[in-house]
N, C-alpha and C positions, 0 to 999 in steps of 0.2 A: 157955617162951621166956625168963623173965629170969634165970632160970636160967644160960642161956647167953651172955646178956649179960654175968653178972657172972665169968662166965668166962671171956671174950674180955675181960675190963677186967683181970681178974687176967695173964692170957697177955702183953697188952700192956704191962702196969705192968713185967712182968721185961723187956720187951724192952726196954724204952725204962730200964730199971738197967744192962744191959748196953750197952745202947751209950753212956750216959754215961762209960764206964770206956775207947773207945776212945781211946788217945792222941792228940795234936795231929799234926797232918801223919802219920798212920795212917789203913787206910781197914781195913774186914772187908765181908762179905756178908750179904745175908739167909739163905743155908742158912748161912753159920758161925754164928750168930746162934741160928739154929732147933736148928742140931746141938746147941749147947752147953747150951739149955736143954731136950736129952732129946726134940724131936721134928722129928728130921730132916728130912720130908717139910711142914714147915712152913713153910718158904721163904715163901711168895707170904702168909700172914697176918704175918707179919714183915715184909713192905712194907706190908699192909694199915697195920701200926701203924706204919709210918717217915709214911706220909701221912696219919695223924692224929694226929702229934708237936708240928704248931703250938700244939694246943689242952690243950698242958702248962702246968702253972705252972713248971715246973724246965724248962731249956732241952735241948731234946734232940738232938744233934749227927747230924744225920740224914744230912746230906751226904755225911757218912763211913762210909753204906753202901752197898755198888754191888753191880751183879749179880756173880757166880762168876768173871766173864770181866772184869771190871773197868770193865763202860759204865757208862756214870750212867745207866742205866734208868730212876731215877726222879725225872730234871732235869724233867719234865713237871710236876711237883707243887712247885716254886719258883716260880709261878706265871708258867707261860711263858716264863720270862727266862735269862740263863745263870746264875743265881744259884751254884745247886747248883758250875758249874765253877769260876766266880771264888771262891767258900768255901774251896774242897779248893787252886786256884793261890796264895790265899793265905798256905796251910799248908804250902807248898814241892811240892805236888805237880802231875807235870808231862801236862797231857791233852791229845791229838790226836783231833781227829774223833770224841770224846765219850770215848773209851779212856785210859784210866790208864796213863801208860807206867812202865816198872818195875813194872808190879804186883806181884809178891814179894816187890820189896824194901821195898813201905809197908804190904802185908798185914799187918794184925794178926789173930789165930788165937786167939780167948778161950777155945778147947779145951785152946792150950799155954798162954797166957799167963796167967789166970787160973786154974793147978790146980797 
């Protein structure tokens, strides 16, 4: 069993390298996230660790990852608040009824832009 703990902290630790590298007013996904560190189907532990980013000592820009489709799936974990949307409005980016509008054009893609 700790085994596997220290393997979901190692899993974690790259995710939360990676998303420090998203730029300012950029958002990516949890599968670009999982793709890029090599396990595609990884998506949903890539939120696991976006919702336990608070308890970094390095700050981990979490808001700036959204589902495939561009909701903030995981505004629920900003403790209830609009937190997660006013983060992302502050960074020029513009949301309607939870949805990233433009998504394309603030995707960042750490498959292309990191290689």
């Amino acid at each position: 069993m700790k085994e596997n703990h220290q393997n979901e902290d190692s899993f974690f630790a790259k995710v939360y390298a990676v998303a420090r590298l998203i730029p300012y007013g950029r958002v990516t996904s949890y599968g670009a996230i999982a793709e890029y560190l090599g396990t595609k189907g990884s998506a949903r532990m890539v939120g696991w660790a976006m919702n336990s980013s608070h308890t970094q000592k390095l700050q981990v820009p979490a808001h700036r990852v959204v589902n495939r489709t561009g909701m903030l799936s995981g505004k629920h974990h900003f403790g209830g608040s609009n937190l997660m949307q006013e983060l992302l409005e502050s960074e020029g980016i513009k949301i309607e009824d939870d949805q990233i509008q433009n998504f394309d054009a603030v995707f960042w893609n750490p498959m292309k832009e990191l290689y």
